[in-house]
C-alpha positions in Angstrom: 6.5 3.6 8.6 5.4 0.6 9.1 4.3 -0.9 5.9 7.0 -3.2 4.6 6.2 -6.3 2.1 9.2 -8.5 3.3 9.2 -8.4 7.2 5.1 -8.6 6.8 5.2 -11.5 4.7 7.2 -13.3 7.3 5.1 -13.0 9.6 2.8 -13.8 7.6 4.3 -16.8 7.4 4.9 -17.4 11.1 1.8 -17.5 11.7 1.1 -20.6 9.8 4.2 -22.7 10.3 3.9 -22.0 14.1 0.0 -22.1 14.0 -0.2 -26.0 13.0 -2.9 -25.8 11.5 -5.2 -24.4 14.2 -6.9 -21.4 12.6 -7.0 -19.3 16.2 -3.6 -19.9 17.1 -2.3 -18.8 13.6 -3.8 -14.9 13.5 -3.1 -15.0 17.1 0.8 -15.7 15.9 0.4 -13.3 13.2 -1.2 -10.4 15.2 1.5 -10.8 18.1 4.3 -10.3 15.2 3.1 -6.6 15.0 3.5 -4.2 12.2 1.0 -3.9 9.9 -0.9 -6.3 12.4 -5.2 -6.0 10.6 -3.4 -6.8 7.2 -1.0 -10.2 8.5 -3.2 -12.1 10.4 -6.2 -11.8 7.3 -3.8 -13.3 4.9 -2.9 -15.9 7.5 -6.4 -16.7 7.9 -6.9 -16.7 4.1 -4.2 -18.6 3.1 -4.8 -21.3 6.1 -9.0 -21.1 5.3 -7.6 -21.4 1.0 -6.2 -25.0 2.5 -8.3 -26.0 5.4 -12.1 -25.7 3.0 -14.6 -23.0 4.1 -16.3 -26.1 6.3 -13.5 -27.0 8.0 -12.9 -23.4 9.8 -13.9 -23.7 13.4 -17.1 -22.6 13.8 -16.6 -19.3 15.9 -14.8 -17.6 12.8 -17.4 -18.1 10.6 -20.4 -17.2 13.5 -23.3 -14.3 12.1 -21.7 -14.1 8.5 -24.7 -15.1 6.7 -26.2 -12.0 8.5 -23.6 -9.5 6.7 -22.9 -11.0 3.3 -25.2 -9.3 1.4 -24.4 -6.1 3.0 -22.4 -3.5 1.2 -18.7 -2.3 2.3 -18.2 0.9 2.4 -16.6 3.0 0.0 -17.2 0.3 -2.8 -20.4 -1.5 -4.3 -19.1 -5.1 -2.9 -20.9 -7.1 -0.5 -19.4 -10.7 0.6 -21.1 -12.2 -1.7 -20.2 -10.0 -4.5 -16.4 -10.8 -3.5 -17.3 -14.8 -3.3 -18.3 -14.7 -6.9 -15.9 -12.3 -8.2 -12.6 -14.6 -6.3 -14.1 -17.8 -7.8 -14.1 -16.4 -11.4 -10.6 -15.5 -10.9 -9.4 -18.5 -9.7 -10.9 -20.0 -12.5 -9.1 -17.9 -14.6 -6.0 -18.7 -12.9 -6.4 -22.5 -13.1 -7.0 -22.6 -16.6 -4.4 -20.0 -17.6 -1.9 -22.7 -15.7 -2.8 -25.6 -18.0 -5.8 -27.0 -15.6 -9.4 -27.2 -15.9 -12.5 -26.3 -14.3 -16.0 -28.1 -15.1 -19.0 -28.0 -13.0 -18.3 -30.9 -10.7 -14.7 -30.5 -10.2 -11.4 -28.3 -11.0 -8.1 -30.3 -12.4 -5.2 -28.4 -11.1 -1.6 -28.8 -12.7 1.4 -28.9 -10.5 4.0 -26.5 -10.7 7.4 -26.5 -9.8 7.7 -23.5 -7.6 10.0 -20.8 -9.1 11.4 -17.4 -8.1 9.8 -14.3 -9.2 12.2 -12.0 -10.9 14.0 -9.3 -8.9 12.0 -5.7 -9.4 13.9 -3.0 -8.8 12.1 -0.1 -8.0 13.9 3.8 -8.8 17.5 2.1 -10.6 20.3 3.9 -10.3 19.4 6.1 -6.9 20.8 5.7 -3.8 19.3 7.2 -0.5 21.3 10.5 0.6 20.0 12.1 3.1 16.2 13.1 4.9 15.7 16.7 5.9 13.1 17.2 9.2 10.4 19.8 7.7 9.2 20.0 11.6 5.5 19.9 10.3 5.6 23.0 7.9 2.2 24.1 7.5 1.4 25.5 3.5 -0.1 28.2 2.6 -0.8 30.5 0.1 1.7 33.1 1.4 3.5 30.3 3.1 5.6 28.7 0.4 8.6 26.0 1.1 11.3 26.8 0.0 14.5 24.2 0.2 17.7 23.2 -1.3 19.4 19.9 -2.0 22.0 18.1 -3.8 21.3 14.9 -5.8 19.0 13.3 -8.7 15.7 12.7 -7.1 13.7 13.8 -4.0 10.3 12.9 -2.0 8.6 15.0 0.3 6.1 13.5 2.9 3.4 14.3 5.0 -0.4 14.7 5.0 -3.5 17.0 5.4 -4.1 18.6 8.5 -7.5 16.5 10.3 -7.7 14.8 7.0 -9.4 17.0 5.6 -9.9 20.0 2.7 -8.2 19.9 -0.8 -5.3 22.1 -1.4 -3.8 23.2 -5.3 -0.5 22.9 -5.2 2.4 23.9 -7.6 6.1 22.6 -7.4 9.2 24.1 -9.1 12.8 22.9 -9.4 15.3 25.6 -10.2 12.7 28.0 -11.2 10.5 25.2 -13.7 6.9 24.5 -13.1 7.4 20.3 -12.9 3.8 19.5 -11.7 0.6 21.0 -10.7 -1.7 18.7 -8.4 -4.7 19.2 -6.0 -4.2 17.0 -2.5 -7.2 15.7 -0.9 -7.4 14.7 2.6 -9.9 11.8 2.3 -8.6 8.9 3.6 -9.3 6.9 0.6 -7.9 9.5 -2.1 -5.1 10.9 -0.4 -1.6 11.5 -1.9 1.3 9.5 0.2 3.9 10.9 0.0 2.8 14.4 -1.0 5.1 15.4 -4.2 8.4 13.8 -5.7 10.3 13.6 -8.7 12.9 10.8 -9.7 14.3 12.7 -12.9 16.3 15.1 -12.3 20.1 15.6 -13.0 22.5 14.9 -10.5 23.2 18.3 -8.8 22.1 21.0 -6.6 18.5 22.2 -6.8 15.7 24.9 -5.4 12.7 23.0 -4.6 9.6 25.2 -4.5 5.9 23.9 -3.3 3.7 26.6 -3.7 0.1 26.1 -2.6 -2.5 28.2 -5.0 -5.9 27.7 -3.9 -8.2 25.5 -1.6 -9.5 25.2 1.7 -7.1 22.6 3.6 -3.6 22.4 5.0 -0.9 20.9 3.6 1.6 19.7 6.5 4.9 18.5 5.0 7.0 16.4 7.7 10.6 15.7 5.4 12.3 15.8 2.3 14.0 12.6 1.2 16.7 13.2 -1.2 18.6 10.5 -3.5 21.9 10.5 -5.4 23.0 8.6 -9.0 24.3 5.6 -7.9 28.1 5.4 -8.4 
């Protein structure tokens, strides 16, 4: 899709070496890169804002704030001001944690030699293999999918119809029940992807996704498949 932490973190970071500085021209820069383009330009703007002080950030991004900051956000008991406090306390946290110190007049913070994080690797020893096109497969209860493939692992994506409904669900490999789950198609509690598994043995399988109950509609769009790594 179109959610990816390296290529957005770069522009991330285009935005502020070619910004200068100037706090409009960096989430312009940032926006322009594309991709995930509401996400890039707010951590430009934080980052840039983090160094620049609160007073220093022209005057037109901060216009009518003081009319909203006690208002809540939806889906969550937050307001502004809520999230002021609670990012202060953190940072705190974080300063003193690094060796520094915080009083009421002023914060001591210890320089660090910047260091690489350690590599992560997400799902070792699997390999991408191949993606199978579902074509929008709609579940049902007497609409099971039913597919075959050969490897260790396997995702299968897609959504719920007008995001909305729940849907039980059951999913077998080679005849085993291996998970029961109920998808939701709230935006804020959905399941992406819809079901996987990363333990299986390296082989050929009979995926089953049974829906058992619920009022939405399942639509599965592919089934990713992964292989041992040799």
């Amino acid at each position: 899709f179109n959610i990816d932490a390296k290529i957005n973190g770069a522009y991330i970071v285009v935005g502020l070496l070619y910004g200068n500085g100037d706090f409009g021209r960096t989430l312009d820069i940032s926006t322009r890169c594309g991709q995930d383009s509401d996400c890039n330009p707010s951590s430009a703007g934080g980052v840039l804002g983090t160094l620049l002080g609160f007073s220093n950030i022209p005057e037109p991004w901060v216009r009518g704030l003081e009319k909203v900051e006690d208002k809540k956000f939806d889906h969550c008991n937050y307001s502004l001001q809520d999230v002021y406090r609670v990012n202060y306390r953190l940072a705190a946290e974080l300063v003193r944690a690094a060796g520094g110190k915080v009083t009421d007049g002023s914060w001591t913070i210890r320089v660090q030699e910047p260091a690489a994080a350690l590599l992560e690797v997400g799902f070792a020893g699997l390999v991408p293999s191949g993606r199978k096109e579902l074509r929008r497969f709609r579940l049902a209860p007497d609409n099971p999918l039913k597919a075959a493939f050969n490897g260790a692992a396997f995702v299968i994506g897609g959504g719920m119809e007008e995001n909305r409904g729940k849907a039980a669900c059951e999913v077998r490999v080679d005849g085993v029940l291996v998970e029961q789950v109920t998808l939701v198609g709230d935006y804020h509690d959905r399941r992406t992807p819809l079901f996987w598994n990363y333990d299986l043995e390296q082989g050929p399988h009979e995926i089953e996704v049974r829906m058992t109950g619920g009022d939405g509609v399942p639509v599965l769009n592919y089934l990713l498949e992964y292989r041992k790594a040799e």
